[in-house]
mmCIF file of the N, C-alpha and C atoms, coordinates in Angstrom:
data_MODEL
# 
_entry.id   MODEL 
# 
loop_
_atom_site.group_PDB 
_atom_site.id 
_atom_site.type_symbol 
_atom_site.label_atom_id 
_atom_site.label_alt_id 
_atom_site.label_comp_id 
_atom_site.label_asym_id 
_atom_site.label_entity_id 
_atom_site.label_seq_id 
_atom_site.pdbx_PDB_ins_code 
_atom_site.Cartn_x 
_atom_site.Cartn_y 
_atom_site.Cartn_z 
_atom_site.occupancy 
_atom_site.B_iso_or_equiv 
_atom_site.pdbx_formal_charge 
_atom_site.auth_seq_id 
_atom_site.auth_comp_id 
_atom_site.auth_asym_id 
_atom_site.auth_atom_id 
_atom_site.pdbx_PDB_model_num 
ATOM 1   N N  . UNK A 1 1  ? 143.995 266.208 24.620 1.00 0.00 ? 1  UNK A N  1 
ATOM 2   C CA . UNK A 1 1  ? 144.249 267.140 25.704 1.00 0.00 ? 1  UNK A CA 1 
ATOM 3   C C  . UNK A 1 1  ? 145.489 267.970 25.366 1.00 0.00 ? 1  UNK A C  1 
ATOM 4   N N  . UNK A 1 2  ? 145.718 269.392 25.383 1.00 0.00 ? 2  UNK A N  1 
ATOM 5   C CA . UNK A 1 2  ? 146.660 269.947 25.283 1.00 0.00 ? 2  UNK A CA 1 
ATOM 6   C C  . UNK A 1 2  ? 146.828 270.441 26.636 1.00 0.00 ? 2  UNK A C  1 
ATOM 7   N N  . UNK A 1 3  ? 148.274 270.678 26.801 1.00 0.00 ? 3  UNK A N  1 
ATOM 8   C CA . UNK A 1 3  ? 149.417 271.001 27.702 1.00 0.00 ? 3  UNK A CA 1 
ATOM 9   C C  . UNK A 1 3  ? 149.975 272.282 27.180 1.00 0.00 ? 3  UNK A C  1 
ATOM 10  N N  . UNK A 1 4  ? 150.406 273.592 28.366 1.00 0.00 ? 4  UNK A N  1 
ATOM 11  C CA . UNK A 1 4  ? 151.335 274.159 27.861 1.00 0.00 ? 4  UNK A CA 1 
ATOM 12  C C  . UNK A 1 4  ? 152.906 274.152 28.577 1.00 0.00 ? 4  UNK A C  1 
ATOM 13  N N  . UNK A 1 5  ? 153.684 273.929 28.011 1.00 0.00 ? 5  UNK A N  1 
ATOM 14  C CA . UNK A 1 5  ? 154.672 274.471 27.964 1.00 0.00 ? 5  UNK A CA 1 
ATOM 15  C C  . UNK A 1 5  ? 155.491 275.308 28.182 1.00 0.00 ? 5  UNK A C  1 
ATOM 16  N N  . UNK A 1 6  ? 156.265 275.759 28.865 1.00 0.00 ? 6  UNK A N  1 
ATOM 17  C CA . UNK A 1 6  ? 157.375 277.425 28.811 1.00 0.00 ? 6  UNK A CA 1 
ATOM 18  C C  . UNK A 1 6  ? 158.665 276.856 27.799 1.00 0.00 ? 6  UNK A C  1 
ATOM 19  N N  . UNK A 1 7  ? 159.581 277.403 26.903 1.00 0.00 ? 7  UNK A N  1 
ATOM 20  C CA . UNK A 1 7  ? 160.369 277.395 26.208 1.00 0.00 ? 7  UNK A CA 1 
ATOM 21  C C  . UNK A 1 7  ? 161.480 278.355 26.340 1.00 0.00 ? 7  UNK A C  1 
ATOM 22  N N  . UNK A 1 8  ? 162.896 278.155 26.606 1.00 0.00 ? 8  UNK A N  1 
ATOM 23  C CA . UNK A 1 8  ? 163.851 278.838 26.615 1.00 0.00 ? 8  UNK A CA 1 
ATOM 24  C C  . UNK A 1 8  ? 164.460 278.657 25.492 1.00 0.00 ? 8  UNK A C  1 
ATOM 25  N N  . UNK A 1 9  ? 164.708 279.630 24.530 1.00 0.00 ? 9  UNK A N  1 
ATOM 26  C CA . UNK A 1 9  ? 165.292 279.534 23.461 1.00 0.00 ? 9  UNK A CA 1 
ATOM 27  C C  . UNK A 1 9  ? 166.655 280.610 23.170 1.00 0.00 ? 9  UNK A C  1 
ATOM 28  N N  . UNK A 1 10 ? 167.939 280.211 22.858 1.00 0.00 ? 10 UNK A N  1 
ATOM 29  C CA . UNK A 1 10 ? 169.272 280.633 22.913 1.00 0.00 ? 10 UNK A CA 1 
ATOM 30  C C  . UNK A 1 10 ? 170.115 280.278 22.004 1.00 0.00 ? 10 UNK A C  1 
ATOM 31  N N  . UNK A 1 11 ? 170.589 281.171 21.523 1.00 0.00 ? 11 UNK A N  1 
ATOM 32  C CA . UNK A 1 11 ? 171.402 281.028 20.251 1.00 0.00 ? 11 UNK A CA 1 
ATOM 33  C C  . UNK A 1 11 ? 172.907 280.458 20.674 1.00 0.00 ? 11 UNK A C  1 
ATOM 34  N N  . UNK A 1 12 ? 173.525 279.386 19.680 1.00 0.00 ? 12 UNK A N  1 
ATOM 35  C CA . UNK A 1 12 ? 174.734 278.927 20.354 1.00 0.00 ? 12 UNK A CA 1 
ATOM 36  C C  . UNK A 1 12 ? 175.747 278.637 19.077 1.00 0.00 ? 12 UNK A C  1 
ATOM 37  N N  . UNK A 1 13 ? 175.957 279.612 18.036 1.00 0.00 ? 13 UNK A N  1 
ATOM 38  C CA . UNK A 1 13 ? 176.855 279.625 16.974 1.00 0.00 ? 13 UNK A CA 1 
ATOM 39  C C  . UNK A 1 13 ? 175.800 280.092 16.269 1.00 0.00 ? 13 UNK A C  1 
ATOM 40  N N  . UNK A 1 14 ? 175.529 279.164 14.778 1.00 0.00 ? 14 UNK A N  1 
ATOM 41  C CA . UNK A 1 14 ? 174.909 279.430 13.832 1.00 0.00 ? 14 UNK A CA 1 
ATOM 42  C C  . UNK A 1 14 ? 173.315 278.794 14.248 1.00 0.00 ? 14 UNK A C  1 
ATOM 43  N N  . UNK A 1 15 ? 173.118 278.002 15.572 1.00 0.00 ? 15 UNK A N  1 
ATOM 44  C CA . UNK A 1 15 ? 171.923 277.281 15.715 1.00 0.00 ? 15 UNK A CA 1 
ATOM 45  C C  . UNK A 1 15 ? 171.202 278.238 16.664 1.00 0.00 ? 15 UNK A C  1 
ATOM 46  N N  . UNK A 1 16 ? 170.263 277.655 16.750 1.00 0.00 ? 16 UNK A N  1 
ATOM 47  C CA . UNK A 1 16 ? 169.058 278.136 17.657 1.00 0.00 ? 16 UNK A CA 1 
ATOM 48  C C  . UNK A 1 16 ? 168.631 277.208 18.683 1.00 0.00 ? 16 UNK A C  1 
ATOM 49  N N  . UNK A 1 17 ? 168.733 277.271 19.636 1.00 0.00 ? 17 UNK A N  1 
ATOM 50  C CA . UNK A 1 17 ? 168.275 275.778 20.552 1.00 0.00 ? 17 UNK A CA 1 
ATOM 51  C C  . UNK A 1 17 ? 166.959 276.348 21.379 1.00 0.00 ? 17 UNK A C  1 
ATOM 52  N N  . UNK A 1 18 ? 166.148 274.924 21.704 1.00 0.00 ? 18 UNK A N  1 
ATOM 53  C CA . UNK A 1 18 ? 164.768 275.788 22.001 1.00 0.00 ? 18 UNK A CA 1 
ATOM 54  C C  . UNK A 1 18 ? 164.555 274.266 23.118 1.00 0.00 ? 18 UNK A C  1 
ATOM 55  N N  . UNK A 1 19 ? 164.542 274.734 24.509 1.00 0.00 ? 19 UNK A N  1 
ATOM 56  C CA . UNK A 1 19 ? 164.245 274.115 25.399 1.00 0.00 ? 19 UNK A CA 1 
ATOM 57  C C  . UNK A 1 19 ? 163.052 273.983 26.026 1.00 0.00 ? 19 UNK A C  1 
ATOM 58  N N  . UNK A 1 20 ? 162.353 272.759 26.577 1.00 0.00 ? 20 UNK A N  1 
ATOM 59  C CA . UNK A 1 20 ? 161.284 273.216 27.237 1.00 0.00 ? 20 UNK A CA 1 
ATOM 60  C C  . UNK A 1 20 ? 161.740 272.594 28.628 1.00 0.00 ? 20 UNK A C  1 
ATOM 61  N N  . UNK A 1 21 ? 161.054 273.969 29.632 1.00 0.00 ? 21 UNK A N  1 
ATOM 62  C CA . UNK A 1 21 ? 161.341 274.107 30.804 1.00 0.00 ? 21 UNK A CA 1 
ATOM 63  C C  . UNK A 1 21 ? 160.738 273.130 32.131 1.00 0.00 ? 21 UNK A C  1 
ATOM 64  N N  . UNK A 1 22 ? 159.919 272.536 31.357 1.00 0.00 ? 22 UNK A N  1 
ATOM 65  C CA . UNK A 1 22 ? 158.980 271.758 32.481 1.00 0.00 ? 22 UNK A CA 1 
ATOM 66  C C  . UNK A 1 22 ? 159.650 270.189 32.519 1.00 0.00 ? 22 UNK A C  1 
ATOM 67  N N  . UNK A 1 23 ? 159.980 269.659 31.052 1.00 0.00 ? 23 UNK A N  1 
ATOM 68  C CA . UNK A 1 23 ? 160.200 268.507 30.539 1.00 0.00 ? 23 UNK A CA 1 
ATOM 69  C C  . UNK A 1 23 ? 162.137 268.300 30.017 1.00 0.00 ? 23 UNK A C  1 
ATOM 70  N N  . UNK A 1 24 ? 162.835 267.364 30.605 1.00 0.00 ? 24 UNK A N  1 
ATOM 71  C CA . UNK A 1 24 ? 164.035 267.207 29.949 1.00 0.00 ? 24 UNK A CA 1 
ATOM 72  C C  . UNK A 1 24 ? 164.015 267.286 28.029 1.00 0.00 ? 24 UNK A C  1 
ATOM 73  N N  . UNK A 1 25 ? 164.008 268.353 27.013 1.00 0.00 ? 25 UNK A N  1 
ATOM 74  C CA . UNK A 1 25 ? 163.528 267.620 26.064 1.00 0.00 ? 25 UNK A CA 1 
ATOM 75  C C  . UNK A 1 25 ? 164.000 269.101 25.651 1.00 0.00 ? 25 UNK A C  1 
ATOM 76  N N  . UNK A 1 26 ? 165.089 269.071 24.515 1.00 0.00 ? 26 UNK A N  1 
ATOM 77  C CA . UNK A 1 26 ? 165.426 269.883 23.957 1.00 0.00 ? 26 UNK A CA 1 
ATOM 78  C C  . UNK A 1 26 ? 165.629 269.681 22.478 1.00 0.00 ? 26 UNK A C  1 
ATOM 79  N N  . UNK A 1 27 ? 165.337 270.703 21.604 1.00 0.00 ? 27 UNK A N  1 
ATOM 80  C CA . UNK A 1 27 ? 165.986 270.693 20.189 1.00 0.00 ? 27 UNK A CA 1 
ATOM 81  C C  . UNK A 1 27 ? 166.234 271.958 19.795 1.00 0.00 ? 27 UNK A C  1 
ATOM 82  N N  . UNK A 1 28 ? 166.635 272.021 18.088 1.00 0.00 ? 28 UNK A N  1 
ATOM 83  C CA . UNK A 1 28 ? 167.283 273.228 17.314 1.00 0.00 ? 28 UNK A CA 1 
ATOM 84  C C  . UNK A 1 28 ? 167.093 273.340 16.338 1.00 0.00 ? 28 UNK A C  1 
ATOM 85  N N  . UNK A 1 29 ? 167.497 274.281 15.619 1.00 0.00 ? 29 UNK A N  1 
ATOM 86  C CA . UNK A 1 29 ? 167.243 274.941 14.182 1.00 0.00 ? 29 UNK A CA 1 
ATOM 87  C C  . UNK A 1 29 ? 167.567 276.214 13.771 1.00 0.00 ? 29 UNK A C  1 
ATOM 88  N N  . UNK A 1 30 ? 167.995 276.614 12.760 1.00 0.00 ? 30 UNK A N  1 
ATOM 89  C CA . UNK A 1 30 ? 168.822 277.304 11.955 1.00 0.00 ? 30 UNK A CA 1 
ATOM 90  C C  . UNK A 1 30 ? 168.076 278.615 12.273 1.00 0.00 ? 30 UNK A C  1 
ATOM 91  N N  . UNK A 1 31 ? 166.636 278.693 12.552 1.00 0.00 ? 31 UNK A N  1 
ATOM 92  C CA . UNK A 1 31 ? 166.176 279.733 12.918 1.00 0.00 ? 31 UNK A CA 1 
ATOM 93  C C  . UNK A 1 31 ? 165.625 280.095 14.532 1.00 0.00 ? 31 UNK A C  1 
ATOM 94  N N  . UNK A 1 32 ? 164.777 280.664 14.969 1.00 0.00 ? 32 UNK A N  1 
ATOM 95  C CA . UNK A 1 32 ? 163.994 280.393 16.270 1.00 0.00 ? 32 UNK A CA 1 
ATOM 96  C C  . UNK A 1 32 ? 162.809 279.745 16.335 1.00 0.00 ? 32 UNK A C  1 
ATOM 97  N N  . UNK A 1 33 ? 162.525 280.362 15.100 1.00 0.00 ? 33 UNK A N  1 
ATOM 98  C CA . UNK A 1 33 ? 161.101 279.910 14.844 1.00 0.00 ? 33 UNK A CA 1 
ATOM 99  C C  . UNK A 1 33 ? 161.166 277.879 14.224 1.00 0.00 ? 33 UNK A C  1 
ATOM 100 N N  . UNK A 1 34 ? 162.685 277.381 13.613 1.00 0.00 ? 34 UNK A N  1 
ATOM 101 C CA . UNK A 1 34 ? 162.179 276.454 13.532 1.00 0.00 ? 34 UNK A CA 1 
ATOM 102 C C  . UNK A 1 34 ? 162.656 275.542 14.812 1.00 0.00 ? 34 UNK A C  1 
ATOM 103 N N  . UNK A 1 35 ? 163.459 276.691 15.676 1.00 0.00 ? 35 UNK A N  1 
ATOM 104 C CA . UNK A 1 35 ? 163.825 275.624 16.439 1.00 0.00 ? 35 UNK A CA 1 
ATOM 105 C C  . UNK A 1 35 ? 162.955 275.284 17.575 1.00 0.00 ? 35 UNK A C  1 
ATOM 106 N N  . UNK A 1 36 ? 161.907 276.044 17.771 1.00 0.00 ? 36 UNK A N  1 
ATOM 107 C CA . UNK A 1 36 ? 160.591 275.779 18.706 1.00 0.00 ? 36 UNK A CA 1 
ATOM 108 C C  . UNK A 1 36 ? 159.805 275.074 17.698 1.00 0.00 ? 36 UNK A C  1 
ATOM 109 N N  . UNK A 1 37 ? 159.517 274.690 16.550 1.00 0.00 ? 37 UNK A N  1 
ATOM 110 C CA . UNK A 1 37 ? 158.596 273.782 15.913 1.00 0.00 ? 37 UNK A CA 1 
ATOM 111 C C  . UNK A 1 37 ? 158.982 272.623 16.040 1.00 0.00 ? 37 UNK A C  1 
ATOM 112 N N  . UNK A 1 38 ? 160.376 272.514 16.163 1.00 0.00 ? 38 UNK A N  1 
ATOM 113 C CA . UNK A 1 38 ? 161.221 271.167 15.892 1.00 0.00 ? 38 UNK A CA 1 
ATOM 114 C C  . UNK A 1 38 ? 160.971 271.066 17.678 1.00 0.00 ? 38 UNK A C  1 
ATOM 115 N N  . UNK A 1 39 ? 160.980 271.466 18.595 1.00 0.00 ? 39 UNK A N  1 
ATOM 116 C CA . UNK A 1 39 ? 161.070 271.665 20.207 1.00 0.00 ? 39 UNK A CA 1 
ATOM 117 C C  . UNK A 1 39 ? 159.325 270.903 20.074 1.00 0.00 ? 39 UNK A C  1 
ATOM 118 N N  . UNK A 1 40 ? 158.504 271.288 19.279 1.00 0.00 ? 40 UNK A N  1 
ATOM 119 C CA . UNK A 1 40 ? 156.973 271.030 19.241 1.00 0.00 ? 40 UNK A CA 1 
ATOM 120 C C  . UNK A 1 40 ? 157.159 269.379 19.039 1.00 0.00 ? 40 UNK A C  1 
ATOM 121 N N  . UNK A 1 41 ? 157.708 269.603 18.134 1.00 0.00 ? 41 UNK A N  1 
ATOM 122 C CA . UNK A 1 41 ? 157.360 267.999 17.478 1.00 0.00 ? 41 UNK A CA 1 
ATOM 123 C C  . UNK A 1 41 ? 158.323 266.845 18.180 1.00 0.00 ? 41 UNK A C  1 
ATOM 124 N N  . UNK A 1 42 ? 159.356 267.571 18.766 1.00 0.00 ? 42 UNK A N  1 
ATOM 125 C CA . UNK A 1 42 ? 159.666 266.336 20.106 1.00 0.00 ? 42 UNK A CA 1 
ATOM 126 C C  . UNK A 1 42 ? 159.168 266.033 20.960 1.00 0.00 ? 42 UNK A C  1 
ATOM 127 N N  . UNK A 1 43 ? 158.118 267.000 21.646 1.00 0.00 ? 43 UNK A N  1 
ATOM 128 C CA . UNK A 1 43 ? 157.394 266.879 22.868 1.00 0.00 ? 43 UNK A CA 1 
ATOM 129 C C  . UNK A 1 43 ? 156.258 266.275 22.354 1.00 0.00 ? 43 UNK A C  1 
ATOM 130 N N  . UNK A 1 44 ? 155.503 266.503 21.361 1.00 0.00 ? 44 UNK A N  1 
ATOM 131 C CA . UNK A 1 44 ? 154.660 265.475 21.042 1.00 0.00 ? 44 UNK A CA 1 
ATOM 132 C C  . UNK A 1 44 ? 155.047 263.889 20.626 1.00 0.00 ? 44 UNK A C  1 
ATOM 133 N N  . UNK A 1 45 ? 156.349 263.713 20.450 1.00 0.00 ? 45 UNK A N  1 
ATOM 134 C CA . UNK A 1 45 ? 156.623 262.332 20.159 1.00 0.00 ? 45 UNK A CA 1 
ATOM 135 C C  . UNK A 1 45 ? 157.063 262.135 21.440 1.00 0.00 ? 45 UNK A C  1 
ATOM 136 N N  . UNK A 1 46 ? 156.804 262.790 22.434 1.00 0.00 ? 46 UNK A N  1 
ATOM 137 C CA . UNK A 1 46 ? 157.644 262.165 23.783 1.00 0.00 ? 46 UNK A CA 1 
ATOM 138 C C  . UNK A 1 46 ? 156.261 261.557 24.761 1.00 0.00 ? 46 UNK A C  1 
ATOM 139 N N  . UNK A 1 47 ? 155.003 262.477 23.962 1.00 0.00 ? 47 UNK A N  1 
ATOM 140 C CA . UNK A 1 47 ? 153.926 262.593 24.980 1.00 0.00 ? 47 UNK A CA 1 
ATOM 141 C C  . UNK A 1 47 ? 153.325 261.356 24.220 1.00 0.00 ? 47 UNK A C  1 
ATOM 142 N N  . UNK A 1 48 ? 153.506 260.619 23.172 1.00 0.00 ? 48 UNK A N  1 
ATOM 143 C CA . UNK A 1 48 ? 153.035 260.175 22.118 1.00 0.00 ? 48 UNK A CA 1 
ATOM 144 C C  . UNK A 1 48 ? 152.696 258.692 23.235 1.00 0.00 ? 48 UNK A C  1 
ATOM 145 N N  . UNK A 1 49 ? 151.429 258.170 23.233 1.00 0.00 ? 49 UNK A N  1 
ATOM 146 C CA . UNK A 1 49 ? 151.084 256.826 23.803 1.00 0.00 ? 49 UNK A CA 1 
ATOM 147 C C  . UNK A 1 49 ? 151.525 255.511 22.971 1.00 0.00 ? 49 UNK A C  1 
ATOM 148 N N  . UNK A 1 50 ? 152.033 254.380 23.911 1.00 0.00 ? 50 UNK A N  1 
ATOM 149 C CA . UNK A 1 50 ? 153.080 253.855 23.600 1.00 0.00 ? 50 UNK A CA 1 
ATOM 150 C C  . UNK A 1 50 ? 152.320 252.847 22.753 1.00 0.00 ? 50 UNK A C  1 
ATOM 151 N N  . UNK A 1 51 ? 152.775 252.235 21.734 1.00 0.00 ? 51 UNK A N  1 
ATOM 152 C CA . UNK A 1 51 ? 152.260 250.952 20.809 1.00 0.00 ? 51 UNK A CA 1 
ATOM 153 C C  . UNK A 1 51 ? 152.675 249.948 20.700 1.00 0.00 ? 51 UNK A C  1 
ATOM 154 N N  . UNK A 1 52 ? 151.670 248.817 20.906 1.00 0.00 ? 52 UNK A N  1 
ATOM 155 C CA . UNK A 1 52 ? 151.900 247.407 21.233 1.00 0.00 ? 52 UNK A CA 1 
ATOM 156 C C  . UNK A 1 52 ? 153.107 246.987 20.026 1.00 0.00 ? 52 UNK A C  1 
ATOM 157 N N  . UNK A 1 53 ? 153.553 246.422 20.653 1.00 0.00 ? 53 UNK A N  1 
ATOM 158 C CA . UNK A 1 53 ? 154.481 245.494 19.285 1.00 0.00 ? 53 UNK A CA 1 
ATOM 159 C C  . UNK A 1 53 ? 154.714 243.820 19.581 1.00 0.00 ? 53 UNK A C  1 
ATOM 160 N N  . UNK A 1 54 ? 155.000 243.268 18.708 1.00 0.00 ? 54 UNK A N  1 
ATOM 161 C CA . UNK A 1 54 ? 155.617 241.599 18.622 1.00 0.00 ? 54 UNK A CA 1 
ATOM 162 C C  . UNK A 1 54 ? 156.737 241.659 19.030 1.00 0.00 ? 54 UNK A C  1 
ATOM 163 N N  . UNK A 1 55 ? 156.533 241.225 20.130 1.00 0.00 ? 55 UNK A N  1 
ATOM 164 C CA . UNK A 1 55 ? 158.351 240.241 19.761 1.00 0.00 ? 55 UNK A CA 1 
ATOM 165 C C  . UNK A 1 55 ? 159.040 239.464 19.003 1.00 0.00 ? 55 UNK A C  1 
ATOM 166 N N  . UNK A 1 56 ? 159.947 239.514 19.143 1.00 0.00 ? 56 UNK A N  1 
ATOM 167 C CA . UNK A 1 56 ? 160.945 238.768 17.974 1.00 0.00 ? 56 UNK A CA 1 
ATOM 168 C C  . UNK A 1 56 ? 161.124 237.529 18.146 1.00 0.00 ? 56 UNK A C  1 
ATOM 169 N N  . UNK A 1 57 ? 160.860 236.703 17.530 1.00 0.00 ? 57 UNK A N  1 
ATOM 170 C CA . UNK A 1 57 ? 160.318 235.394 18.293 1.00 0.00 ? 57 UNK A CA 1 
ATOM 171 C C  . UNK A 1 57 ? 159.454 234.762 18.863 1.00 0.00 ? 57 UNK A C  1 
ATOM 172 N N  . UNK A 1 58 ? 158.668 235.688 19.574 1.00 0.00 ? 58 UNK A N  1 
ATOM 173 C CA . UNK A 1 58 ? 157.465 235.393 20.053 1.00 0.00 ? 58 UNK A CA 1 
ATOM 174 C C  . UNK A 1 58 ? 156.155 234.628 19.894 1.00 0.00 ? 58 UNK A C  1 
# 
C-alpha cells in the first residue's frame, strides 16, 4: 500500500533538511534531492512492520 506524504524542505548552512509534514520524521543531505530520498527511506523504515525476535535468555 502506498501513502502520500507532503515534505517541507529548508536549507540550514551547508545541509538540506527535508521534513515530512504528516509524520514526526525528519532527515538531510548535502543536496535537496538527497535530502528527500534520505526523508524516503526513513519513512519507510518507520512504516516498516515490526519482526519477531528472541529474547536473550529466553
Amino acid at each position: 500500500m502506498k501513502r502520500r506524504f507532503t515534505a517541507s524542505v529548508w536549507r540550514e548552512g551547508e545541509w538540506f533538511v527535508a521534513q515530512c509534514l504528516e509524520v514526526d520524521v525528519a532527515s538531510q543531505g548535502e543536496t535537496e534531492a538527497a535530502a528527500v530520498a534520505n526523508l524516503r527511506e526513513a519513512l519507510e523504515l518507520s512504516f516498516e512492520p515490526p519482526q519477531p525476535r528472541r529474547s536473550a535468555g529466553g
